[in-house]
C-alpha positions as CSV (number, residue, x, y, z in Angstrom):
1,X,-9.7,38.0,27.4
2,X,-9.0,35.3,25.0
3,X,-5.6,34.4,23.8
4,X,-5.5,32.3,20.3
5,X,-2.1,31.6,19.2
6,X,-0.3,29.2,16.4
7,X,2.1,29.0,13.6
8,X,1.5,28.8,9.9
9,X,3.7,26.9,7.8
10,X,4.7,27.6,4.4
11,X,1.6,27.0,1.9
12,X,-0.9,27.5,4.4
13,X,-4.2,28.4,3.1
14,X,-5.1,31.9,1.6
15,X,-7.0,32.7,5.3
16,X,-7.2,30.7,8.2
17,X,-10.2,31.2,10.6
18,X,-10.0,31.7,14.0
19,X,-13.2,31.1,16.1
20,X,-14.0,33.0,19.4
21,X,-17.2,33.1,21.5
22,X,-19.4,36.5,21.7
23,X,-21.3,36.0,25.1
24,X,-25.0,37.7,25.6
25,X,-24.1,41.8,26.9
26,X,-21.4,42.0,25.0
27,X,-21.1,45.6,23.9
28,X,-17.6,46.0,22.4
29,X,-14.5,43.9,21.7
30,X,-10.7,44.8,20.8
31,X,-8.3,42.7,18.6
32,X,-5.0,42.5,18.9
33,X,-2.2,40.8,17.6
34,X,1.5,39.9,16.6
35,X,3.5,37.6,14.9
36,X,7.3,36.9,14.3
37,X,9.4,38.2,11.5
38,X,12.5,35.8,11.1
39,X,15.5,36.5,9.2
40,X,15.2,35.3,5.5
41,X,17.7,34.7,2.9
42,X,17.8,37.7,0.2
43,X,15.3,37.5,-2.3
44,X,13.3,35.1,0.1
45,X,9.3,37.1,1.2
46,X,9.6,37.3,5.0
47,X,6.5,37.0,7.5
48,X,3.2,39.1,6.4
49,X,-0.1,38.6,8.0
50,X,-3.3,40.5,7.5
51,X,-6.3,40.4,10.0
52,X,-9.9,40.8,9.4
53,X,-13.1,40.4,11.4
54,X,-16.4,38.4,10.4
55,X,-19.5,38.3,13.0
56,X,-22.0,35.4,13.8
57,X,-23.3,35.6,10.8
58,X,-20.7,33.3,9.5
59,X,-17.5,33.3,7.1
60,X,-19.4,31.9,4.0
61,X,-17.6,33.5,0.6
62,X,-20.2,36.3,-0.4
63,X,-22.4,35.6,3.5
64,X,-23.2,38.4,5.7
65,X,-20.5,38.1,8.3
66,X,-18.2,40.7,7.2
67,X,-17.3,43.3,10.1
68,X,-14.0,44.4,8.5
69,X,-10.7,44.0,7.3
70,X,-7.4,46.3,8.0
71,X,-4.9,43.9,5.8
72,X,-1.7,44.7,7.8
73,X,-2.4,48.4,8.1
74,X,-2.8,47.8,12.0
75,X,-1.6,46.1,15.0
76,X,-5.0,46.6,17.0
77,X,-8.6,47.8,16.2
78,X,-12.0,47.6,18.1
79,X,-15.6,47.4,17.0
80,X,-18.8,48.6,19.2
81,X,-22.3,49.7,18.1
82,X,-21.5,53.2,17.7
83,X,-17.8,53.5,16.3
84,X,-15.1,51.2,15.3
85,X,-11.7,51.4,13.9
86,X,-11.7,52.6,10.5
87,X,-11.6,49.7,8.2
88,X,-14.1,48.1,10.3
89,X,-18.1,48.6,10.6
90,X,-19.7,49.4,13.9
91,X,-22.8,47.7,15.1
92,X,-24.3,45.6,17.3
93,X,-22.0,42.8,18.5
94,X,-24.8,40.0,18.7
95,X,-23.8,36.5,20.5
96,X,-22.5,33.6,19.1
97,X,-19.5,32.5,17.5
98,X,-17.4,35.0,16.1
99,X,-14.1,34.6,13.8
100,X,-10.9,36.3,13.1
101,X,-9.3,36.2,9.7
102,X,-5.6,35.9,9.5
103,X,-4.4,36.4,5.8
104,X,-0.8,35.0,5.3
105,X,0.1,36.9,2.4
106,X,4.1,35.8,2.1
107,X,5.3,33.1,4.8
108,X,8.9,32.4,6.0
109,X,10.7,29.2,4.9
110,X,10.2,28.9,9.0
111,X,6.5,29.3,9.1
112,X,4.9,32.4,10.4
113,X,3.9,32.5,14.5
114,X,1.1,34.5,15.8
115,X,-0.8,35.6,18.8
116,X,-4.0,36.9,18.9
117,X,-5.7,38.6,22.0
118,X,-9.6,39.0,21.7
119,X,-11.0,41.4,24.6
120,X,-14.6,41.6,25.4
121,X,-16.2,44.5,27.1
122,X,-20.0,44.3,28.9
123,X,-22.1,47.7,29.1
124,X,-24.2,50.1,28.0
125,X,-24.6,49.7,24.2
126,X,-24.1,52.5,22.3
127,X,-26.4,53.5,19.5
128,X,-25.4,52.3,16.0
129,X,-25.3,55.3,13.7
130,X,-27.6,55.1,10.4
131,X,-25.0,55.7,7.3
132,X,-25.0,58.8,5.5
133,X,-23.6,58.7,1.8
134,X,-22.8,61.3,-0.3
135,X,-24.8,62.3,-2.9
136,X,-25.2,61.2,-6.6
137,X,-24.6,64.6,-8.2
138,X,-22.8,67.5,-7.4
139,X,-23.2,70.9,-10.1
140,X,-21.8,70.3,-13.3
141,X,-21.2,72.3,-16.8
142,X,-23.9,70.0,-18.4
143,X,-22.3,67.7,-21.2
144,X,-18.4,68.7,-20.6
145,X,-15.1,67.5,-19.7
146,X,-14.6,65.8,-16.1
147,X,-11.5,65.2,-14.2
148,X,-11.5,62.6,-11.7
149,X,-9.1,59.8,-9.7
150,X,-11.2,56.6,-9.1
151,X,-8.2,54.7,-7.1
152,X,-7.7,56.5,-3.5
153,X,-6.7,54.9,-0.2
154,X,-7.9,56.4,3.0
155,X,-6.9,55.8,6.5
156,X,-9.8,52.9,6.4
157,X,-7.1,50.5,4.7
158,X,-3.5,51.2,4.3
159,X,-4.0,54.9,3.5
160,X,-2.6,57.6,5.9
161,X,-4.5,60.3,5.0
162,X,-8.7,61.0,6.0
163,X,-11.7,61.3,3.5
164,X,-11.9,65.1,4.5
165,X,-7.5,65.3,3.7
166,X,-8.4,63.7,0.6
167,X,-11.3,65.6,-1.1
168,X,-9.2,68.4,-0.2
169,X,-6.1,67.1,-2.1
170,X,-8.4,66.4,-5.1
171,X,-9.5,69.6,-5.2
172,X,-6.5,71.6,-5.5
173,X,-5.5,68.8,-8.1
174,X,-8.7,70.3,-9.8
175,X,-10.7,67.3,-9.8
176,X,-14.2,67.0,-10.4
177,X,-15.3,63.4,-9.1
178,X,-13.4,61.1,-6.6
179,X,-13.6,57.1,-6.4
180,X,-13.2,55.5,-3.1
181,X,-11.3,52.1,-3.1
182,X,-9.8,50.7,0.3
183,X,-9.3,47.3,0.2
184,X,-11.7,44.9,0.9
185,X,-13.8,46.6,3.3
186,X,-16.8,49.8,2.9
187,X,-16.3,51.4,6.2
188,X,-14.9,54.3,4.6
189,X,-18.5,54.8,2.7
190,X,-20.3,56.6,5.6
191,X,-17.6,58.9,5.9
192,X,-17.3,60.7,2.4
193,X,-20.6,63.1,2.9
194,X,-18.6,66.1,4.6
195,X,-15.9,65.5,2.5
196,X,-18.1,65.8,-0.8
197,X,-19.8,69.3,-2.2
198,X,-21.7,70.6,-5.0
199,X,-18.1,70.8,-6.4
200,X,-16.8,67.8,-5.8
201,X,-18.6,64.3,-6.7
202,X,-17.5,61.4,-4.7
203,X,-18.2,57.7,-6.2
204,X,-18.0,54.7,-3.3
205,X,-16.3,51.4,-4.8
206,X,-13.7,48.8,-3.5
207,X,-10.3,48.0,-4.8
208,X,-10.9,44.3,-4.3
209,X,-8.1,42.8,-3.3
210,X,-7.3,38.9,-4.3
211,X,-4.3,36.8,-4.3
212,X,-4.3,36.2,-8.4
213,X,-4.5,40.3,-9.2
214,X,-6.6,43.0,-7.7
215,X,-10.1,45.2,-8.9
216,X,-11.7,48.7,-8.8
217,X,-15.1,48.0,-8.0
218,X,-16.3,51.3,-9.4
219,X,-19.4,53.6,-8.7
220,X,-21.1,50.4,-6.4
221,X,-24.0,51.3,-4.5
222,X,-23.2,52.6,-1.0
223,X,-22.2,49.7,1.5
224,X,-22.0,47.4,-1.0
225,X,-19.6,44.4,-0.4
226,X,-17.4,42.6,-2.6
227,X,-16.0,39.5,-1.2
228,X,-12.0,39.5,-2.3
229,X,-11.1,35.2,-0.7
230,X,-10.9,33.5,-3.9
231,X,-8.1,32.6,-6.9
232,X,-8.7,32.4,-10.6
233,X,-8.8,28.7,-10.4
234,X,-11.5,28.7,-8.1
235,X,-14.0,30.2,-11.0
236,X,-15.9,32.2,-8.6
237,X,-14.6,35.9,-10.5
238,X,-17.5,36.1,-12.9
239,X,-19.8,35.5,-10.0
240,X,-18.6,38.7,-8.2
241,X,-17.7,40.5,-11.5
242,X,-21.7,40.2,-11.6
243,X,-22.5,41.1,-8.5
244,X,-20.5,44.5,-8.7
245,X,-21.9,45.1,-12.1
246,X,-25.5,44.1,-10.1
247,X,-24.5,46.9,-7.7
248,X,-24.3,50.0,-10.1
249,X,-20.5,49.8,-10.5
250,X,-17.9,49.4,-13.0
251,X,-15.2,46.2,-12.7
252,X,-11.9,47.7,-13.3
253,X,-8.9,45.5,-13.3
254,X,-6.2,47.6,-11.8
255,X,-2.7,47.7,-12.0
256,X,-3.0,44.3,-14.2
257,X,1.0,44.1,-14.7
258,X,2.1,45.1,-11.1
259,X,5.4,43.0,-10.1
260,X,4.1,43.7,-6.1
261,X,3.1,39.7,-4.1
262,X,-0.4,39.0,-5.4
263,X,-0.6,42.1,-7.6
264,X,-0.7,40.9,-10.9
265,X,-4.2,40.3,-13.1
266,X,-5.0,36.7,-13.3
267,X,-8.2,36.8,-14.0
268,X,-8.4,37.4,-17.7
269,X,-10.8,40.4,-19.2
270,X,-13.7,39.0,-20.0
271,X,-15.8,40.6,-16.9
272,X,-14.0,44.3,-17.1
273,X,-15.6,47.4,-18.2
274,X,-12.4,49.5,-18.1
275,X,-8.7,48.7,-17.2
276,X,-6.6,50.9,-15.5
277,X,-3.6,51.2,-17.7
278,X,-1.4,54.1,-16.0
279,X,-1.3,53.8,-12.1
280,X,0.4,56.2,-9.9
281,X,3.8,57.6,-12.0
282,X,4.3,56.1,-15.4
283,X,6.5,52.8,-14.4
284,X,8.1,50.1,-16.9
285,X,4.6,47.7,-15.4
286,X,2.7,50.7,-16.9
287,X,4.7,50.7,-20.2
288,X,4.0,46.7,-20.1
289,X,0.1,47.4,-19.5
290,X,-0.1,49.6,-22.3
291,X,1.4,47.5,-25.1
292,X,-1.2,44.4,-23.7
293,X,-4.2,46.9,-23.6
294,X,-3.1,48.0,-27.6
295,X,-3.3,44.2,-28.2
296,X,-6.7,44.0,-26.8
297,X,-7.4,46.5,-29.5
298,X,-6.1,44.8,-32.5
299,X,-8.5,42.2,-31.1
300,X,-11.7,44.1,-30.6
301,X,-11.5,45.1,-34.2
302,X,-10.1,41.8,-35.6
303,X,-12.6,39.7,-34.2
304,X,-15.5,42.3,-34.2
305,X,-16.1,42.3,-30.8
306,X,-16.7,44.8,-27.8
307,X,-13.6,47.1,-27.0
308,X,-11.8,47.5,-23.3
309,X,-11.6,51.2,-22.3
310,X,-8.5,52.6,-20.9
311,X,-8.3,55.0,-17.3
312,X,-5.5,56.5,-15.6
313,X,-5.5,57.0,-11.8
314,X,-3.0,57.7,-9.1
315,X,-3.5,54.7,-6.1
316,X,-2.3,57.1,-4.3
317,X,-2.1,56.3,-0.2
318,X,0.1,58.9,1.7
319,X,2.2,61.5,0.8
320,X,4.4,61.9,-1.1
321,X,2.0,60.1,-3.7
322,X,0.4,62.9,-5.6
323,X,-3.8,62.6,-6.1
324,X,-4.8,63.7,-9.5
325,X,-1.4,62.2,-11.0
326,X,-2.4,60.7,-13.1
327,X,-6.2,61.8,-13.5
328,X,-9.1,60.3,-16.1
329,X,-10.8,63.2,-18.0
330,X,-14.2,61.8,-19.1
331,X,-17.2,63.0,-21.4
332,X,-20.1,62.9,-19.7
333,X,-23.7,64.7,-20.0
334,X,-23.3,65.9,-16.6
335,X,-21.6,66.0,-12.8
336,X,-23.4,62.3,-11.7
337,X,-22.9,59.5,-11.1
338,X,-24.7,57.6,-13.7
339,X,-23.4,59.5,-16.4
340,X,-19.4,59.7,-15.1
341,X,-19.6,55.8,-15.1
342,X,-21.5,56.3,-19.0
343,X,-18.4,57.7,-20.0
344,X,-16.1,55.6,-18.4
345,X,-17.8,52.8,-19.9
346,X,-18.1,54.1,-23.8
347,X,-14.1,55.5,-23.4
348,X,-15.0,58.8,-24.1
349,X,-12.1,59.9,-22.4
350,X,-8.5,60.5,-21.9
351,X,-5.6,60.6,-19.3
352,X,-3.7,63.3,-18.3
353,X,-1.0,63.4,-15.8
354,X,-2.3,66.4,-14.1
355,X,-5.0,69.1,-14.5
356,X,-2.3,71.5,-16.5
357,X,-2.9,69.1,-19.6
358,X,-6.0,69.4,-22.0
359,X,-6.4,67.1,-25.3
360,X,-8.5,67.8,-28.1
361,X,-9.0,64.6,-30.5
362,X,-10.8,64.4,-33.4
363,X,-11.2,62.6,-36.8
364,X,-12.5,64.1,-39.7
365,X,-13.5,62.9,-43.3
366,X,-13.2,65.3,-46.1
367,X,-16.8,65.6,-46.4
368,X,-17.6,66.9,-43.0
369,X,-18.2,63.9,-41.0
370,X,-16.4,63.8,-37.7
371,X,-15.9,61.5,-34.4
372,X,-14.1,62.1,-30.8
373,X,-12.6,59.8,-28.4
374,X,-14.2,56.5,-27.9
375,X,-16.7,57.0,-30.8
376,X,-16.7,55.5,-34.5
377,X,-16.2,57.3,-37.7
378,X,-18.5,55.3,-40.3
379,X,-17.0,55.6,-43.6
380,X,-15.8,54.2,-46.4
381,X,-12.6,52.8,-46.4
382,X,-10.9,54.9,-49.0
383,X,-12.3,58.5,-47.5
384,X,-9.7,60.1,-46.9
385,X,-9.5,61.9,-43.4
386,X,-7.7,64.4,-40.9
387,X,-6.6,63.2,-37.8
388,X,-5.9,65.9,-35.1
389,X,-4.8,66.6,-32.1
390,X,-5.1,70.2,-30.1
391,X,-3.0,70.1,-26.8
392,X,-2.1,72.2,-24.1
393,X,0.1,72.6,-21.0
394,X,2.7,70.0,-22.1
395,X,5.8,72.0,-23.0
396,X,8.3,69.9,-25.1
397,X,5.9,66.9,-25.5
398,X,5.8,64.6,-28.2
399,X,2.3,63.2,-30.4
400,X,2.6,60.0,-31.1
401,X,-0.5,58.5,-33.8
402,X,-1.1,54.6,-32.7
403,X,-3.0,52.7,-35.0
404,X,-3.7,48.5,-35.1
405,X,-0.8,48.5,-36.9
406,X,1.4,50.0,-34.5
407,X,3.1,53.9,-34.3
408,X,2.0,55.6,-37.5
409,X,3.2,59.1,-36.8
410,X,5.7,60.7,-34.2
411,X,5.2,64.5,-34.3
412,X,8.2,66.8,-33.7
413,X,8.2,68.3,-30.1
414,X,5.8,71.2,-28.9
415,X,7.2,74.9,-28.3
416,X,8.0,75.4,-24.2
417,X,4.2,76.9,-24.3
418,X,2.9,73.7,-24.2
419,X,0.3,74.6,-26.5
420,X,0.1,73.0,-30.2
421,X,-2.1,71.2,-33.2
422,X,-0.8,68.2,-34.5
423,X,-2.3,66.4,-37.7
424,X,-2.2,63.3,-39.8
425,X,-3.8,61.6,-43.1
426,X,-5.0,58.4,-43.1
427,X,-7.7,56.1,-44.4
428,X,-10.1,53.2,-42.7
429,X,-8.1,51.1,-44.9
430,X,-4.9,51.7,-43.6
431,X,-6.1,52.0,-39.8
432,X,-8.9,50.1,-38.0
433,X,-8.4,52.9,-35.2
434,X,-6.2,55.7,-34.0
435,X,-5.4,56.9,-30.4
436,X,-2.6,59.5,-29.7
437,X,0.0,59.6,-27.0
438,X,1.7,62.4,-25.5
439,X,5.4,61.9,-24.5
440,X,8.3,63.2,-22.6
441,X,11.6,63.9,-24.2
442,X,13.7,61.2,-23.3
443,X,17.8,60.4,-23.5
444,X,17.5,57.1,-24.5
445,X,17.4,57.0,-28.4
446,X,14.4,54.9,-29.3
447,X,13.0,54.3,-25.9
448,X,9.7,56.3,-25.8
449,X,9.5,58.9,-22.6
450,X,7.6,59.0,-20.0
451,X,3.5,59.6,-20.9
452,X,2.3,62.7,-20.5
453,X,-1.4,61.7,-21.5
454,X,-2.9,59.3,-24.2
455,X,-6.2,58.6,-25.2
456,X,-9.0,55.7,-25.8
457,X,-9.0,55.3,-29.4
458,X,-11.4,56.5,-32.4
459,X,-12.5,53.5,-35.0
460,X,-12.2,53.7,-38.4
461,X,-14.5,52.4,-41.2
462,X,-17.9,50.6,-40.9
């Protein structure tokens, strides 16, 4: 048994390394560890350490060494050859030097003290099981509608619930695909096949998790790897923004205007293929995300340049947090995973706040011509054309038309059905592009309600 102990002071570095010697027959090994929680002044972030685990291999940014990461989720884990604590990858424990990683994500004005216990265990090796993922496709309705939650957290981070307690959830939410997203580790990817069917496609990502904002690494091959230890001013974002991209996977910003330590996006948009604009229930930060992802509009078309789509998912870790709520309904030519992440990409889709919701959006010219979410209508500027929207299960709801130049039409409430057609004239001269929004009656006067669902946008003009 070693015993490693120290204290951090205020502005210690992101993750401090603590080396430990692996001797030859070593078969298993069990961390443990605690540190002290002072009394702060209010408003002031008390003591918070996370722990993680890299092998001989090394602690390079990007190497090979990674053995896994719990955050603060846990107190104690173990790895062997044969099983480890979730949020941590079993296999053989090969000799050399060995290190933990302690993560001080908020440190008391007192410094932060810690004690870790490292215990080593000699044996009979177990044998390290080969990975099964789940597959790529599950049965679909061809080219159709697909629900699906691409940010949930398992018992392999800071989740509470299992990958089998999950798909479960997601089903009654009537969900047709599932993303995976712990943070910062992929042991939870060998552990989705049971809970994925022919009715129930499960994508494998990471939400990596950095101390300037955190990422859906979305759709990534299984056991793929996406180092999290670096800062916007360290330039390294674009690299990994690659590699995920390199890996299958979309790179989803999430939660860009979260007010939670190390939560907001500081990385800029240049490397996202989606942002996750509604996280969880619809929050001021989510109101906040909106308006900046409506500016990244007015840019795309200003400056003629590629657009940013817009998802919805529920980050949802324990209960009472609600999987499904809210859920991205995507286009896509089938139930896989290639073509869930094609529509993700394009935007041809919407976001509901539960399965009970269904949008129809279209835009039609006078003479026939018509486009859906995410796609361009090519006409001329002074065509005249129908803008509609078909909705259902959202009893007393409000359509609101958003255009580049702001809110262009606010519908009167639907009947208690939930059920309605809205429409609206415009021209490609008077509106780059239109997306609709579907609101909750509110009290306060001007203040828009709570969303309901909205959609990416359709472009205007040529």
């Amino acid at each position: 048994m070693t015993t490693l102990r120290g204290t951090l002071p205020p502005g210690s570095p992101d993750y401090v390394y603590l080396p430990f010697e692996v001797p030859p027959g070593t078969t298993g090994l069990t961390v443990a560890y605690t540190y002290d929680r002072p009394s702060v002044p209010p408003g002031t972030p008390g003591n918070a350490l996370d722990v993680g685990l890299f092998d001989e291999r090394g602690i390079e940014l990007g190497g090979r060494g990674f053995r896994g990461w719990s955050g603060g989720a846990r107190a104690e884990f173990f790895v062997r050859a044969d099983e480890a604590t979730p949020g941590y990858l079993p296999g053989p424990l090969h000799p050399g030097t060995w290190h933990i990683a302690l993560g001080p994500y908020t440190v008391a004005p007192q410094g932060l003290s810690y004690e870790v216990t490292v215990t080593l265990t000699e044996g009979q090796a177990g044998k390290t099981p080969v990975p099964v993922y789940p597959p790529a496709r599950a049965t679909g309705r061809g080219r159709d509608w697909y629900r699906g939650d691409c940010h949930l957290h398992s018992w392999h981070s800071d989740g509470r619930r299992t990958p089998a307690e999950i798909a479960a959830l997601a089903r009654a939410a009537g969900l047709d695909f599932i993303n995976s997203s712990d943070h910062n580790t992929t042991s939870s990817h060998a552990h989705w096949a049971d809970a994925a069917g022919e009715d129930l496609l499960v994508l494998l990502g990471e939400e990596v998790t950095t101390r300037n904002g955190h990422v859906l690494a979305l759709g990534i091959e299984p056991g793929t790897f996406v180092d999290w230890r670096y800062r916007a001013r360290d330039h390294r974002w674009a690299h990994f923004a690659r590699e995920i991209r390199r890996a299958g996977g979309l790179v989803v910003p999430a939660h860009p205007h979260a007010g939670c330590v190390g939560c907001a996006w500081k990385f800029g948009f240049a490397e996202a293929d989606a942002v996750e604009v509604w996280n969880g229930l619809w929050t001021p930060d989510d109101e906040v995300t909106l308006a900046a992802w409506d500016g990244l509009l007015v840019a795309s078309v200003r400056e003629d340049r590629a657009w940013l789509a817009a998802m919805g998912d529920s980050d949802a870790h324990r209960a009472p947090d609600v999987v499904g709520h809210p859920q991205t309904v995507v286009l896509a030519d089938d139930l896989t995973r290639e073509a869930i992440l094609d529509g993700l990409r394009a935007g041809r889709s919407y976001v509901a706040e539960s399965s009970t919701v269904s949008l129809a959006f279209t835009v039609t010219a006078d003479g026939g011509e018509q486009a859906g979410i995410g796609e361009r209508l090519a006409v001329p500027a002074d065509t005249p054309l129908t803008v509609r929207l078909g909705v259902s299960g959202a009893p007393r709801c409000s359509v609101r038309f958003v255009t580049d130049q702001g809110v262009a039409f606010t519908g009167d409430p639907l009947p208690v059905s939930g059920a309605g057609t809205v429409e609206w004239r415009t021209t490609a001269a008077r509106a780059a592009y239109v997306r609709a929004e579907l609101r909750h009656e509110t009290a306060a006067g001007p203040v828009p309600g709570a969303m309901a669902a909205f959609t990416n946008p359709v472009f205007l003009g040529r």
